[in-house]
Predicted model as a PDB file, atoms N, CA, C, CB and O in Angstrom, pLDDT in the B-factor column:
MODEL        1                                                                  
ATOM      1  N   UNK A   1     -23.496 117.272-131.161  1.00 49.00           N  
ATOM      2  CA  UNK A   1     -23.450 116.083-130.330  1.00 49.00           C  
ATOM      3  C   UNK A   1     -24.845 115.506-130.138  1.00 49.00           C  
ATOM      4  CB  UNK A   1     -22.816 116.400-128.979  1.00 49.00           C  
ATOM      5  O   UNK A   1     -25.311 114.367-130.121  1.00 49.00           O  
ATOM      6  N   UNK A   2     -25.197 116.402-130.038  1.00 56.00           N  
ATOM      7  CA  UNK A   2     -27.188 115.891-129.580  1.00 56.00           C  
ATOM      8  C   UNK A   2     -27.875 115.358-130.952  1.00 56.00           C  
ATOM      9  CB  UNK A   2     -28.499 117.665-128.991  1.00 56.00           C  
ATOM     10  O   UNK A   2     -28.541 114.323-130.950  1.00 56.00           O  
ATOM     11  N   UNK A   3     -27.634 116.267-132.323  1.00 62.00           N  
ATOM     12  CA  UNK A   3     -27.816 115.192-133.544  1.00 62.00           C  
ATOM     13  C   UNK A   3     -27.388 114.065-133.647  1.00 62.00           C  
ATOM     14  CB  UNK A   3     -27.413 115.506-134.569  1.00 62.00           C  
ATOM     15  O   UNK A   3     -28.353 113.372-133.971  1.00 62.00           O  
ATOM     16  N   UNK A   4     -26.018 113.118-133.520  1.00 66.00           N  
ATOM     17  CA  UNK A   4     -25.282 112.334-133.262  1.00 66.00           C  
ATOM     18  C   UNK A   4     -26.154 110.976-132.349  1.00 66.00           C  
ATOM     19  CB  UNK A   4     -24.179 113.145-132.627  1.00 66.00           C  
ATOM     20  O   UNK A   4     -26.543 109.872-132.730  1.00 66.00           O  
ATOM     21  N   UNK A   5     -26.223 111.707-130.949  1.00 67.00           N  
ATOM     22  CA  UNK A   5     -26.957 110.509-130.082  1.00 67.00           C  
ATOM     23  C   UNK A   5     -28.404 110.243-130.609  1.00 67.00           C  
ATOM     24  CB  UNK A   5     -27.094 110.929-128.408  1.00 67.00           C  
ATOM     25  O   UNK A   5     -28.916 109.126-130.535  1.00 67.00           O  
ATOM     26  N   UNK A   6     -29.238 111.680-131.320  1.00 64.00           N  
ATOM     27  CA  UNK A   6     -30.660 111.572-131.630  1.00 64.00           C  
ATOM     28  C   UNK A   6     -30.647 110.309-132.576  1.00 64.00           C  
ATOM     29  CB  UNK A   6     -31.307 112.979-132.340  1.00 64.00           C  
ATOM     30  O   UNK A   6     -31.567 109.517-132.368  1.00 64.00           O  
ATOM     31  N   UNK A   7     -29.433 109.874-133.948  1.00 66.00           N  
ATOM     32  CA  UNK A   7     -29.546 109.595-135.246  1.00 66.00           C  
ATOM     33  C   UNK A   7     -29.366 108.151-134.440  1.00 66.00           C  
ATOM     34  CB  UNK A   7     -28.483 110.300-136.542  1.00 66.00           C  
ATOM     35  O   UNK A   7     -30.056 107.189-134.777  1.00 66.00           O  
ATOM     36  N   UNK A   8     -28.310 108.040-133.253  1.00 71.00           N  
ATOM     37  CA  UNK A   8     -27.830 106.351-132.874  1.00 71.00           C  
ATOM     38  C   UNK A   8     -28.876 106.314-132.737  1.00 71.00           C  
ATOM     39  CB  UNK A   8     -26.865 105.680-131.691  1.00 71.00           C  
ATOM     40  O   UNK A   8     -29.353 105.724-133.707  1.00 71.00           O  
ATOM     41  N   UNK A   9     -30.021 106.767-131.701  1.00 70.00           N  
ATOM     42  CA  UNK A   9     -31.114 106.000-131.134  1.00 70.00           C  
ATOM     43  C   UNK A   9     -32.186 105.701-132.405  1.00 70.00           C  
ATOM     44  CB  UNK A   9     -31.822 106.890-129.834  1.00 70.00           C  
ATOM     45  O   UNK A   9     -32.726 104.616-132.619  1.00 70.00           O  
ATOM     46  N   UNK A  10     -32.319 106.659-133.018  1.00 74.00           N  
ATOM     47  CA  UNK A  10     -33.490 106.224-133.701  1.00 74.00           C  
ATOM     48  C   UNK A  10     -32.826 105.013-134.715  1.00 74.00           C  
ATOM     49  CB  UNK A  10     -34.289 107.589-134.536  1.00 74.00           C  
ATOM     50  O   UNK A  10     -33.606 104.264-135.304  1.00 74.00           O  
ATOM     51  N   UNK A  11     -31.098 104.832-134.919  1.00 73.00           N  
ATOM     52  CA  UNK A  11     -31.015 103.676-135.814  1.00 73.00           C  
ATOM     53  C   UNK A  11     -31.085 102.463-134.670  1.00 73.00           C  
ATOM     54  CB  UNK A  11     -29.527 103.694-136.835  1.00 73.00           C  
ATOM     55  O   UNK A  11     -31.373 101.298-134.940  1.00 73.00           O  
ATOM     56  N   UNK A  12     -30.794 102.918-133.463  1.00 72.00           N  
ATOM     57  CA  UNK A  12     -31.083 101.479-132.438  1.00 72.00           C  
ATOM     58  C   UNK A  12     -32.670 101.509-132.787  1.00 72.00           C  
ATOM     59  CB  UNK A  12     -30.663 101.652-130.331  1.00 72.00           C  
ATOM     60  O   UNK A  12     -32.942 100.564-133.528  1.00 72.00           O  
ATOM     61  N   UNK A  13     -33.398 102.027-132.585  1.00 81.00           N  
ATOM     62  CA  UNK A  13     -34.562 102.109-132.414  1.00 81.00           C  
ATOM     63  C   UNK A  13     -34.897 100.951-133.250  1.00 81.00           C  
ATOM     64  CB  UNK A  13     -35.118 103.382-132.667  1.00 81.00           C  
ATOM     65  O   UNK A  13     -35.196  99.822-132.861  1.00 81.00           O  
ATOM     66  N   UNK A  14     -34.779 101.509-134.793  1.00 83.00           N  
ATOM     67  CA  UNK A  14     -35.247 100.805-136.434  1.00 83.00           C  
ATOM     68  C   UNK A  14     -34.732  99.252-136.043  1.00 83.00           C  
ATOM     69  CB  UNK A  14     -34.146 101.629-138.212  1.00 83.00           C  
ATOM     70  O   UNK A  14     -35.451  98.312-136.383  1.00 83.00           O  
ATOM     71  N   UNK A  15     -33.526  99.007-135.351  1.00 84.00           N  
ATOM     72  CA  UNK A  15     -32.867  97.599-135.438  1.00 84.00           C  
ATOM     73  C   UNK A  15     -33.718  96.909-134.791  1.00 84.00           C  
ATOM     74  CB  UNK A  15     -31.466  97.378-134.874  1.00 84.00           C  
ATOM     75  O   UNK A  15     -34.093  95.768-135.061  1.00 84.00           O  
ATOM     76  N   UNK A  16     -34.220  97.932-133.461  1.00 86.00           N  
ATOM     77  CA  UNK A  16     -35.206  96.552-132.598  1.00 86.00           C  
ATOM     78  C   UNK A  16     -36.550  96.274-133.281  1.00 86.00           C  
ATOM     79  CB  UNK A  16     -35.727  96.986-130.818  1.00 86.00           C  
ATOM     80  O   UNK A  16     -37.171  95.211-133.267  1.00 86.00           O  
ATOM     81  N   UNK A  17     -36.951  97.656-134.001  1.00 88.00           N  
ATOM     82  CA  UNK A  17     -38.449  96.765-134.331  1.00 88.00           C  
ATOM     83  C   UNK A  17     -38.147  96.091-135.604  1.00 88.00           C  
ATOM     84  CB  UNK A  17     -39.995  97.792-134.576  1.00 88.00           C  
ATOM     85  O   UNK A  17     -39.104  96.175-136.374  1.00 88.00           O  
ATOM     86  N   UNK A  18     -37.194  95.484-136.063  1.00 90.00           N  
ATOM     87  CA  UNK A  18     -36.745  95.015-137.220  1.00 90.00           C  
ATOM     88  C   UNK A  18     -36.595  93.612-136.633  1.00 90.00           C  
ATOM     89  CB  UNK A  18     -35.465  95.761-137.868  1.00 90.00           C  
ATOM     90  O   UNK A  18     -36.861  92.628-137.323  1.00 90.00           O  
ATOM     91  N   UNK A  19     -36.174  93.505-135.375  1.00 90.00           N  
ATOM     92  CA  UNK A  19     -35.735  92.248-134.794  1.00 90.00           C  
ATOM     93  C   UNK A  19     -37.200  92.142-133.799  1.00 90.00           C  
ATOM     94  CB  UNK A  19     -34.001  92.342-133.901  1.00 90.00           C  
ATOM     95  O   UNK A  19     -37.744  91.038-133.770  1.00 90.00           O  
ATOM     96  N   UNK A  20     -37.610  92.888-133.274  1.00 91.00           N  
ATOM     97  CA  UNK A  20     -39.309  92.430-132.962  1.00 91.00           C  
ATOM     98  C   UNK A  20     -40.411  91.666-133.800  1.00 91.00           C  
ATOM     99  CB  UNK A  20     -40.042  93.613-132.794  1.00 91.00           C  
ATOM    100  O   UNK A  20     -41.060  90.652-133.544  1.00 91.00           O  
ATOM    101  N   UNK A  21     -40.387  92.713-135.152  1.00 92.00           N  
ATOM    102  CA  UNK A  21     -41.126  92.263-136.217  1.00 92.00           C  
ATOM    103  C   UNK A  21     -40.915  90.634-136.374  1.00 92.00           C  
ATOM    104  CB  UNK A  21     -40.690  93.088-137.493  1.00 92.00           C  
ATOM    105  O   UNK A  21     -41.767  89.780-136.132  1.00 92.00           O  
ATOM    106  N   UNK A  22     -39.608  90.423-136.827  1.00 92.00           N  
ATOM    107  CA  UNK A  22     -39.045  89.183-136.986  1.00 92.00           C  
ATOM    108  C   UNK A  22     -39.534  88.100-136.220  1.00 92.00           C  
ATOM    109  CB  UNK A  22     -37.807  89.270-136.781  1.00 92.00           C  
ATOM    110  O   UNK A  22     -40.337  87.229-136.553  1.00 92.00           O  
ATOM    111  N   UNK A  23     -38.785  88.315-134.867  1.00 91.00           N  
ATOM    112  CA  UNK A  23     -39.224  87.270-133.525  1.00 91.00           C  
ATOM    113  C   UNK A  23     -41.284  87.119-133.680  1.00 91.00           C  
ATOM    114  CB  UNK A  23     -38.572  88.410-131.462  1.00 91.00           C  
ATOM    115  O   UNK A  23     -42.033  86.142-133.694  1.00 91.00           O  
ATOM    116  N   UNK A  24     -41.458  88.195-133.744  1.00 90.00           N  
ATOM    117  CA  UNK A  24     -42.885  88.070-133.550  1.00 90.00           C  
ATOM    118  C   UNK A  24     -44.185  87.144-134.427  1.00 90.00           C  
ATOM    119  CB  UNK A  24     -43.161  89.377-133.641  1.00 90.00           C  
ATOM    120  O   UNK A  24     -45.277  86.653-134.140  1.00 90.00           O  
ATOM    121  N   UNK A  25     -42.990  87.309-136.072  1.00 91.00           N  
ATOM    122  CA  UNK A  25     -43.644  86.687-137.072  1.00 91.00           C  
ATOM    123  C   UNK A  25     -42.873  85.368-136.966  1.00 91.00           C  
ATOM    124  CB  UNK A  25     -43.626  87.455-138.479  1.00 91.00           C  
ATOM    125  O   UNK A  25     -43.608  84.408-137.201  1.00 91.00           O  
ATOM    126  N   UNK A  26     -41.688  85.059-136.699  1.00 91.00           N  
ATOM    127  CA  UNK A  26     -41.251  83.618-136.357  1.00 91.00           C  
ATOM    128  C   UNK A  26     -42.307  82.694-135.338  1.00 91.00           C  
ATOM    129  CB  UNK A  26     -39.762  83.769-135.592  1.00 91.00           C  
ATOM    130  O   UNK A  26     -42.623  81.548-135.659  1.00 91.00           O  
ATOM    131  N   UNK A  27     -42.746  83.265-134.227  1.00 85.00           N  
ATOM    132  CA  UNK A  27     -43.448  83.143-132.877  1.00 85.00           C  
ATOM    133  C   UNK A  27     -44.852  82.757-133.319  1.00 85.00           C  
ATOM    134  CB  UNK A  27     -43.422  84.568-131.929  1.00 85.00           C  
ATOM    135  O   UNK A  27     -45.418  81.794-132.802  1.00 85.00           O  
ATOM    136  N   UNK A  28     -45.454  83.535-134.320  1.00 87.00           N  
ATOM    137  CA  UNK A  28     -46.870  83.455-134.346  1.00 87.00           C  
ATOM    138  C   UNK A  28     -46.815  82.178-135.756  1.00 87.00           C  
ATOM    139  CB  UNK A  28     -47.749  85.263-134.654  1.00 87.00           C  
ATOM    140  O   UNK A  28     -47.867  81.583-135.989  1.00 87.00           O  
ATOM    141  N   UNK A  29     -45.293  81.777-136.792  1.00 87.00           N  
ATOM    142  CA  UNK A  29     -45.921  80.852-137.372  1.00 87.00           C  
ATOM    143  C   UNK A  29     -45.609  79.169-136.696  1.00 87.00           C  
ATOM    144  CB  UNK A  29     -45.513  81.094-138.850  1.00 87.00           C  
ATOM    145  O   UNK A  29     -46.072  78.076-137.022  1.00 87.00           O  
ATOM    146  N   UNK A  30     -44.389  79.669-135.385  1.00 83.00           N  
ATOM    147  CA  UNK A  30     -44.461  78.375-134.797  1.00 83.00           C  
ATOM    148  C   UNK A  30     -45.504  78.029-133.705  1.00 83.00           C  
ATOM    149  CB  UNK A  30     -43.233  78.137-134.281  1.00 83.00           C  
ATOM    150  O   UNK A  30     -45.147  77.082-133.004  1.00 83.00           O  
ATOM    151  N   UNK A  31     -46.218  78.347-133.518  1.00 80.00           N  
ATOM    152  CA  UNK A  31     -47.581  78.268-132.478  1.00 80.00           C  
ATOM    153  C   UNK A  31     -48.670  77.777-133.466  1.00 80.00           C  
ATOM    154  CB  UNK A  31     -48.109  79.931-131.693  1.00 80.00           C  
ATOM    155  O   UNK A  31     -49.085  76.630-133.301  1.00 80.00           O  
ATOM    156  N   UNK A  32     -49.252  78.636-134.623  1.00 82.00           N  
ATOM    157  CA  UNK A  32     -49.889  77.624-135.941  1.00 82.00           C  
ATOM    158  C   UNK A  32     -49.341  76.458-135.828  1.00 82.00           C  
ATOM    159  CB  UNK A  32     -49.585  78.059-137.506  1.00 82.00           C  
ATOM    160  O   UNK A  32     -50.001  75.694-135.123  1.00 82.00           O  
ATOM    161  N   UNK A  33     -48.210  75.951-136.332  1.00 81.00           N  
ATOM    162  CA  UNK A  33     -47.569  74.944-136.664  1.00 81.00           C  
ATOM    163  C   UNK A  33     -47.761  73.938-134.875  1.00 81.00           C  
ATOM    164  CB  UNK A  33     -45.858  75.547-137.330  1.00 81.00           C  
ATOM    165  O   UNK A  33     -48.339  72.870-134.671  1.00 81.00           O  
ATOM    166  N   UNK A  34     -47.171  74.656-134.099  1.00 76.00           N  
ATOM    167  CA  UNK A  34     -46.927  73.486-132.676  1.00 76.00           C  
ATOM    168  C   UNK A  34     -48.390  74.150-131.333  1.00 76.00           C  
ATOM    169  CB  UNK A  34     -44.531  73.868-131.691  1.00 76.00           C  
ATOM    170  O   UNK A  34     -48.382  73.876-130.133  1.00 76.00           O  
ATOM    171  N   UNK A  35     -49.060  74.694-131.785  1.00 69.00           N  
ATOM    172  CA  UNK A  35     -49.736  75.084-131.007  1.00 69.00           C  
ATOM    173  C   UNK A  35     -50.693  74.080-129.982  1.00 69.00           C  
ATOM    174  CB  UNK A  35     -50.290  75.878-131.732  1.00 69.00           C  
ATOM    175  O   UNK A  35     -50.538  74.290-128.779  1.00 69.00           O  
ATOM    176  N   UNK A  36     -51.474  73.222-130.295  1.00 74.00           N  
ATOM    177  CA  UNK A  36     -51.980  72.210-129.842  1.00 74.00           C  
ATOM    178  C   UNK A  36     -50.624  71.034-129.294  1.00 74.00           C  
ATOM    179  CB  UNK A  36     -52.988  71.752-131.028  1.00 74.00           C  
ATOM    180  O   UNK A  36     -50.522  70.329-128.290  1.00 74.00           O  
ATOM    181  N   UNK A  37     -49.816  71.229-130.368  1.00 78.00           N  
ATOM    182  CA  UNK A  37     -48.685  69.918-129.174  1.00 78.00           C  
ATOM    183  C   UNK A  37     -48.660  70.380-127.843  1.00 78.00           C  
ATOM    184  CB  UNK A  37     -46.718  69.785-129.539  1.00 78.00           C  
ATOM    185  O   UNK A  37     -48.891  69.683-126.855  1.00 78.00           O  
ATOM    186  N   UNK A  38     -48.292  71.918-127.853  1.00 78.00           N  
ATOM    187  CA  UNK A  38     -47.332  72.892-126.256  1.00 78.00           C  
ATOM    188  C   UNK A  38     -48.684  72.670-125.741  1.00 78.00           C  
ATOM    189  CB  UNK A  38     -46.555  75.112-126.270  1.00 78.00           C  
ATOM    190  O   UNK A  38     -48.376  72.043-124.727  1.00 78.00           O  
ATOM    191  N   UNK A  39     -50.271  72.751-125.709  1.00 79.00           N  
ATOM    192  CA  UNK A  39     -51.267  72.793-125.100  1.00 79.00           C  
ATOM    193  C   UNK A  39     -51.501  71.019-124.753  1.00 79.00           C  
ATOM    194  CB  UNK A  39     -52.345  73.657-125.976  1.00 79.00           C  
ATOM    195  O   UNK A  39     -51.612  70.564-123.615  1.00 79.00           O  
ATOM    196  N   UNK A  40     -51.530  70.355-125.793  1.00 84.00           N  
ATOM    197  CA  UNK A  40     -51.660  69.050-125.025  1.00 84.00           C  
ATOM    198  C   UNK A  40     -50.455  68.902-124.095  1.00 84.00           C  
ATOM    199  CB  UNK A  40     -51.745  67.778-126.019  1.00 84.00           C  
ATOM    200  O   UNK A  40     -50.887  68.819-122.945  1.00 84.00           O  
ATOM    201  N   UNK A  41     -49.199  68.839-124.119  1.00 85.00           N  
ATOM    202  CA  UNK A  41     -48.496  68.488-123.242  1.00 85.00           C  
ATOM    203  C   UNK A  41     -48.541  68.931-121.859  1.00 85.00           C  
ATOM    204  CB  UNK A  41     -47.563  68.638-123.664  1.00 85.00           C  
ATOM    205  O   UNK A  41     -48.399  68.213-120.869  1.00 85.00           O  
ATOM    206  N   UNK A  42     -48.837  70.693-121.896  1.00 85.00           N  
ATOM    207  CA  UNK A  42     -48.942  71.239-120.528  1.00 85.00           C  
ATOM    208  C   UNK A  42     -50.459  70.221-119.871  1.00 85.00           C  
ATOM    209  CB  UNK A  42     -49.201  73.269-120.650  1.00 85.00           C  
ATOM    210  O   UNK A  42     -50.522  69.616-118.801  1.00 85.00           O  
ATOM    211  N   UNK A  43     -51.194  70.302-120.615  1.00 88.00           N  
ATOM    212  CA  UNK A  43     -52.689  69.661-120.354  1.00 88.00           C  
ATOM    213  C   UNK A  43     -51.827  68.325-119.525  1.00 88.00           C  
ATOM    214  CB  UNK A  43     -53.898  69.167-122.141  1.00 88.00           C  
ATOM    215  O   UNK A  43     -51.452  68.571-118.378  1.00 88.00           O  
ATOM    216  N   UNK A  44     -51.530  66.969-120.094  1.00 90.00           N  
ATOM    217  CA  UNK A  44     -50.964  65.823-120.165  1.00 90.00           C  
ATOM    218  C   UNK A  44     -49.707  65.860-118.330  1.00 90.00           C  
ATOM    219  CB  UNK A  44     -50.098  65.810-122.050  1.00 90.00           C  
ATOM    220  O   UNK A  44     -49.778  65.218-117.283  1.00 90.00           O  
ATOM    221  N   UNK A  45     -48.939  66.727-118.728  1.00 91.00           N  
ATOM    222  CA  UNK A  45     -48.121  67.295-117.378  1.00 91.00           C  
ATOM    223  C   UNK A  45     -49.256  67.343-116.339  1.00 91.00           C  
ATOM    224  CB  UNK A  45     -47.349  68.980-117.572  1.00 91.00           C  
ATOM    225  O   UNK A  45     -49.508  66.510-115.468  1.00 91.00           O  
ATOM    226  N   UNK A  46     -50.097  68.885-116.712  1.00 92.00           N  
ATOM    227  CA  UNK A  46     -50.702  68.644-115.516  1.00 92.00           C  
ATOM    228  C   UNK A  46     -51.503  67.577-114.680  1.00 92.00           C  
ATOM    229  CB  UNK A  46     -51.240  69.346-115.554  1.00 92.00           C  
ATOM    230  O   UNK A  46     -51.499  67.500-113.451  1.00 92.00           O  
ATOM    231  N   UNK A  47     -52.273  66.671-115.659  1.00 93.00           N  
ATOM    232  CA  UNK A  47     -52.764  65.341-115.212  1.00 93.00           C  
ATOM    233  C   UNK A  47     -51.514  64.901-114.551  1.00 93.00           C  
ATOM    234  CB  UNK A  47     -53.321  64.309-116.409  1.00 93.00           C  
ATOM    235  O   UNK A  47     -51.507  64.843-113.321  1.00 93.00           O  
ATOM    236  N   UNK A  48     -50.365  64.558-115.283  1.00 92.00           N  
ATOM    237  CA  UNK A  48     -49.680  63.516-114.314  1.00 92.00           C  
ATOM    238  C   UNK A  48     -49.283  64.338-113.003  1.00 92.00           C  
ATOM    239  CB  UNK A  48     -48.245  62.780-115.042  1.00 92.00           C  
ATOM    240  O   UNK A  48     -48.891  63.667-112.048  1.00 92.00           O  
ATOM    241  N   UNK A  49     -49.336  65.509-112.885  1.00 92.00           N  
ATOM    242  CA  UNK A  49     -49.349  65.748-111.736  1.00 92.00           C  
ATOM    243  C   UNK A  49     -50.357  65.693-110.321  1.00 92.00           C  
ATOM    244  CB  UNK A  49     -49.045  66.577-111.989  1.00 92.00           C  
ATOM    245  O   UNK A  49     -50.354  65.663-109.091  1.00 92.00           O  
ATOM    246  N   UNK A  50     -51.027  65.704-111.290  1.00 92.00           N  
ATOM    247  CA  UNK A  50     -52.514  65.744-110.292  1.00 92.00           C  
ATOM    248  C   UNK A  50     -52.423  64.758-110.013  1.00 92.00           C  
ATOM    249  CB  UNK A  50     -53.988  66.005-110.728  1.00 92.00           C  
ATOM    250  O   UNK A  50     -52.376  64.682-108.785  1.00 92.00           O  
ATOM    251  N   UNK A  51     -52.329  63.315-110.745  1.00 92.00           N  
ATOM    252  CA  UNK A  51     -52.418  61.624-110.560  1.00 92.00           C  
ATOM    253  C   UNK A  51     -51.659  61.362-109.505  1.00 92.00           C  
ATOM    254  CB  UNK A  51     -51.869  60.670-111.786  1.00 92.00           C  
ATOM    255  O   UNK A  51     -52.101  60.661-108.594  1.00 92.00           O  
ATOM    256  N   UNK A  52     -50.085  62.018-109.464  1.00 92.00           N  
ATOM    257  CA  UNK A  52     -48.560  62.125-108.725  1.00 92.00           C  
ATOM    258  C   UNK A  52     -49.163  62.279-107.231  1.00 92.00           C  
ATOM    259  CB  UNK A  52     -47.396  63.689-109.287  1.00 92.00           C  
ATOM    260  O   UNK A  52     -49.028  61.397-106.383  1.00 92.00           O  
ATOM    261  N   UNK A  53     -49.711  63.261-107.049  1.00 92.00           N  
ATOM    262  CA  UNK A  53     -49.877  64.173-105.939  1.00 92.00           C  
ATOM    263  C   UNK A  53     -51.303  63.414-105.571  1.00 92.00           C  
ATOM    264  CB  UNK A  53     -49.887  65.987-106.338  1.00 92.00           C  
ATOM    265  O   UNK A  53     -51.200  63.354-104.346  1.00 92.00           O  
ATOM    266  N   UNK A  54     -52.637  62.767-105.917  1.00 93.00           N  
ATOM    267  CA  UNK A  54     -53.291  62.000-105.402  1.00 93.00           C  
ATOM    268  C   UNK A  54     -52.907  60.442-104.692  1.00 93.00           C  
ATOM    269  CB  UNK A  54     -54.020  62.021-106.258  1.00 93.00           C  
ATOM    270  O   UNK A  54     -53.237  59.941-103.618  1.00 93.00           O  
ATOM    271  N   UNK A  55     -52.027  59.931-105.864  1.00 93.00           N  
ATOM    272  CA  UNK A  55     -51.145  58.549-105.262  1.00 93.00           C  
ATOM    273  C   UNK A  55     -50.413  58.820-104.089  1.00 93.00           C  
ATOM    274  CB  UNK A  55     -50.001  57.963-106.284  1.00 93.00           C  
ATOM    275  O   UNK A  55     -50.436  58.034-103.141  1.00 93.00           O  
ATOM    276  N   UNK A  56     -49.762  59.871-104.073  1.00 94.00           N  
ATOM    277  CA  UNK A  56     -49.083  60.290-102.757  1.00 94.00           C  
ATOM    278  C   UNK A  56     -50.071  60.270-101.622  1.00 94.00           C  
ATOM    279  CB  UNK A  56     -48.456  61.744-102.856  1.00 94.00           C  
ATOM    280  O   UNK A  56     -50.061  59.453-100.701  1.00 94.00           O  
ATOM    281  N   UNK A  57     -51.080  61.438-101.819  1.00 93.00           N  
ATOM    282  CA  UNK A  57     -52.102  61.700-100.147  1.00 93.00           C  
ATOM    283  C   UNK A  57     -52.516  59.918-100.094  1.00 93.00           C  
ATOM    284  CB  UNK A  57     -54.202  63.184-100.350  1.00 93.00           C  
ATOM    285  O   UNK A  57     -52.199  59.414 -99.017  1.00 93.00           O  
ATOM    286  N   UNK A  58     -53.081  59.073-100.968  1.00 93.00           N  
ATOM    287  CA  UNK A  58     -53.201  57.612-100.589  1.00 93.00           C  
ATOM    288  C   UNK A  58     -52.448  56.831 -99.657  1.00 93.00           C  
ATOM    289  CB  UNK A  58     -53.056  56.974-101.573  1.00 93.00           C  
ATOM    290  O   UNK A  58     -52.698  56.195 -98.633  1.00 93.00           O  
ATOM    291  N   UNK A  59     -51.557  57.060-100.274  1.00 94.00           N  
ATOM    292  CA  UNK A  59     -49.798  56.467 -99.150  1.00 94.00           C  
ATOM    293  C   UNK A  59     -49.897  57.257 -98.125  1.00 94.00           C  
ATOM    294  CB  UNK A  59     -47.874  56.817 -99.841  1.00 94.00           C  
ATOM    295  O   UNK A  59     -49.980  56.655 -97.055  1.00 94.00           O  
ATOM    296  N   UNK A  60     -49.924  58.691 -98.053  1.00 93.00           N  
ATOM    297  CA  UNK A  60     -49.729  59.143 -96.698  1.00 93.00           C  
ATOM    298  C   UNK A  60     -51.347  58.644 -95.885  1.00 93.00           C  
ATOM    299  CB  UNK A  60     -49.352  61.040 -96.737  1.00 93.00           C  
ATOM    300  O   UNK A  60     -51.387  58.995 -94.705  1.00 93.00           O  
ATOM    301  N   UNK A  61     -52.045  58.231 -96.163  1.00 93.00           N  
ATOM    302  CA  UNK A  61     -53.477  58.042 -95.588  1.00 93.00           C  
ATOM    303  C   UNK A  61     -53.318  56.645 -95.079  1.00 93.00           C  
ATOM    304  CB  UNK A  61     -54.788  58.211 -96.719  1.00 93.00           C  
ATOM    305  O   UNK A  61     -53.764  56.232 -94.009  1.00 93.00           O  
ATOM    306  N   UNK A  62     -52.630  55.957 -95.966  1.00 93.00           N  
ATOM    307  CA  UNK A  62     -52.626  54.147 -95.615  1.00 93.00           C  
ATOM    308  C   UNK A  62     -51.980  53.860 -94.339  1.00 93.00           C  
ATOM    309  CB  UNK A  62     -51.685  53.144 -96.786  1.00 93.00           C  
ATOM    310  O   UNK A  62     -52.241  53.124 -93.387  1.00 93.00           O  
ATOM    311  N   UNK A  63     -50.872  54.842 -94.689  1.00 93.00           N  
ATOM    312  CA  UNK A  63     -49.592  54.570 -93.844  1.00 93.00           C  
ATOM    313  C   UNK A  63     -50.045  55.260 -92.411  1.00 93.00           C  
ATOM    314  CB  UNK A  63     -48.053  55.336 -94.583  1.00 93.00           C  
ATOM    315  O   UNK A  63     -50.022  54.663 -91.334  1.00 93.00           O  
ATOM    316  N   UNK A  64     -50.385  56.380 -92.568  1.00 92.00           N  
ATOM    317  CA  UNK A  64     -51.289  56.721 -91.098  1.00 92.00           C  
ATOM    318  C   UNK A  64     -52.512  55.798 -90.749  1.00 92.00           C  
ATOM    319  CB  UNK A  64     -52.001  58.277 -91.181  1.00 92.00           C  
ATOM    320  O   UNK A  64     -52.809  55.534 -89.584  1.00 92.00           O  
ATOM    321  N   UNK A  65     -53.093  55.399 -91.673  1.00 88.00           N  
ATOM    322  CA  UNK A  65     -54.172  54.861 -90.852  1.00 88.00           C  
ATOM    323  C   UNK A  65     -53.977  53.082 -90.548  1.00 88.00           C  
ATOM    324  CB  UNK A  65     -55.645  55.233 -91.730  1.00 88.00           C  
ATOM    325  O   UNK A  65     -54.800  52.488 -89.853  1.00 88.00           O  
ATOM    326  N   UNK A  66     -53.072  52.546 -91.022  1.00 80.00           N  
ATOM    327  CA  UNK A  66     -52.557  51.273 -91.251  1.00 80.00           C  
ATOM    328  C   UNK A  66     -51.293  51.174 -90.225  1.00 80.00           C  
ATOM    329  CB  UNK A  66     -52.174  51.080 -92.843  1.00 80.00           C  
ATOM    330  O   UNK A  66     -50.612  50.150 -90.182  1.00 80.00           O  
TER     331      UNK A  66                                                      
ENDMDL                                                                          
END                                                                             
């Protein structure tokens, strides 16, 4: 019985780093390929947030002090 569960795990084992390997080499050639887009956009997001959230404290400043 204990040969049995030893042989499943080590063939679970082989499946995941078979499917790690995979994901990992899929992962590292779509980041080459899109790497600077996902970095400008987060970059681009965060400005408009920052812009979002300054236009706002303006309005709340006008409107209190006006």
């Amino acid at each position: 019985m204990d040969e049995s569960n030893a042989k499943r795990k080590q063939a679970h084992m082989a499946w995941m780093d078979r499917w790690r390997r995979k994901t990992t080499c899929h992962l590292r050639k779509w980041i080459s390929k899109h790497g600077h887009d996902v970095q400008r956009q987060i970059l681009n997001g965060m400005a408009f947030k920052l812009g979002s959230g300054a236009v706002s404290l303006l309005i709340l400043w006008a409107q209190s002090r006006f």
